[in-house]
C-alpha positions, -999 to +999 in steps of 0.1 A: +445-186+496+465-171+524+501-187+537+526-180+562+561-187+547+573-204+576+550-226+574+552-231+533+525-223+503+517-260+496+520-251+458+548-267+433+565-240+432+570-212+454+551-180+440+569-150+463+588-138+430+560-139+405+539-119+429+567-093+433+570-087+394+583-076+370+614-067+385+644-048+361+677-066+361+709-057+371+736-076+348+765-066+372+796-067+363+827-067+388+866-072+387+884-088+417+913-080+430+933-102+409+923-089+376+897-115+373+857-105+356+826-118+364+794-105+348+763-123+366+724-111+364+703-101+395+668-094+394+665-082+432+670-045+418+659-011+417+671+024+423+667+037+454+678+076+458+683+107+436+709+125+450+732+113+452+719+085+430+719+053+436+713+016+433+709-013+449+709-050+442+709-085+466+727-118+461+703-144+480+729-174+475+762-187+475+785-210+456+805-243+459+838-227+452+827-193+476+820-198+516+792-167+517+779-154+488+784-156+449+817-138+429+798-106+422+797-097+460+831-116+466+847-090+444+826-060+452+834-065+489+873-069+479+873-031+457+844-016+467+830-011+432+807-025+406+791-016+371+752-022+366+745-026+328+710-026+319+697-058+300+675-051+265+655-083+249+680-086+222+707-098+251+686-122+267+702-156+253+735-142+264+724-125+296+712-163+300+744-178+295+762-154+324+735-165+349+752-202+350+765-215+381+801-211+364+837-216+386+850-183+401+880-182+372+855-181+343+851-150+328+817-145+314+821-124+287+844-146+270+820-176+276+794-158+262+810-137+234+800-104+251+818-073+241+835-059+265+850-021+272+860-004+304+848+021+325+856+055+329+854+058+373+859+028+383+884+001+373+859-028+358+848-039+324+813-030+314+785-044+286+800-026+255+764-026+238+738-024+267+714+004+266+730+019+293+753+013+324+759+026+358+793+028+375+794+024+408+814+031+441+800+008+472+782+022+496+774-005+521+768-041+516+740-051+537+738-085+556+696-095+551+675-120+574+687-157+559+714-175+549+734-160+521+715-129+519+733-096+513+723-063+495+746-041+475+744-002+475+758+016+453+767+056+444+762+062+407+797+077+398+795+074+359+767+070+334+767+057+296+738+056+272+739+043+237+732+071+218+705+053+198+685+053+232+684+090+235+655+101+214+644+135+214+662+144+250+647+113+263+662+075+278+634+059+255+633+022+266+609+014+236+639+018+211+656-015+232+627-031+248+640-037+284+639-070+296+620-078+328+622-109+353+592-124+363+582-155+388+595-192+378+612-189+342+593-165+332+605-134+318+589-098+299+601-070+280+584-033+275+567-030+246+546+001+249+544+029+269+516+050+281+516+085+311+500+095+340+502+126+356+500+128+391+475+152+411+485+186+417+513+185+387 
């Protein structure tokens, strides 16, 4: 079949995001300026550049309680920084839990008994236990085509890795099993590896 998405896909449900998959998730983590926390999960992610490295991540709606966006841009366009902690498939019932629609005051990691601990180069709480985490100072918050889209870059300024995840000199994401978003509520993790590689290498 071949649609336009002006003109819609005629299907139940629309299948943009399960073609575009899997996508790796950003559980982002932000502090307002009022002290508040808000962890959320975004699976418009990827890292985009070396050097310096960095990140990005987009917001593609709003809130009740917020006039543009969500809390996790609310408070990264108030202090210009933002913590990416890297989901694993042991998290994923908590992960779950951040994702709610919750009121700006709530703090997820108390509503979903995540450990918490604070970052080294920025001044925001990051996922105690996640396989690893990036700190990060904004870049630029793009505004995207639609309602309620924005983008989030961000310079990599601090790094952790649980030290179990380092094997042999390497990240290895087979001793965590990274969780991956797919279309509807669909969801994968990484299970095995295998190499390529490329020509003239």
């Amino acid at each position: 079949m071949f649609y336009r998405p002006e003109d819609g896909h005629g299907l139940p449900h629309n299948p943009f995001n399960a073609i575009v998959s899997p996508r790796p998730i950003a559980w982002v983590s932000t502090r307002g300026s009022d002290g508040s926390e808000n962890l959320a999960p975004y699976s418009f992610f990827n890292a985009v550049a070396y050097v310096p490295p960095q990140v990005m991540f987009a917001s593609t709606s709003a809130k009740s309680d917020r006039d543009w966006s969500k809390d996790t841009m609310f408070n990264i366009r108030e202090t210009e920084q933002f913590c990416v902690n890297i989901v694993e498939y042991a998290a994923r019932d908590v992960m779950n839990v951040s994702s709610g629609p919750w009121p700006k005051e709530e703090d997820e990691f108390a509503k979903a008994g995540i450990e918490r601990a604070e970052c080294q180069t920025i001044a925001c709480s990051r996922v105690a236990n996640a396989p690893a985490s990036l700190e990060c100072r904004l870049v630029k918050i793009v505004e995207l085509e639609g309602e309620h889209n924005f983008m989030a870059i961000g310079e990599v300024t601090g790094v952790h890795m649980r030290d179990d995840c380092i094997v042999e000199g390497r990240f290895d994401v087979t001793t965590f099993q990274p969780l991956a978003r797919l279309g509807y509520r669909d969801y994968a993790r990484v299970t095995e590896l295998f190499s390529l590689t490329r020509p003239g290498q």
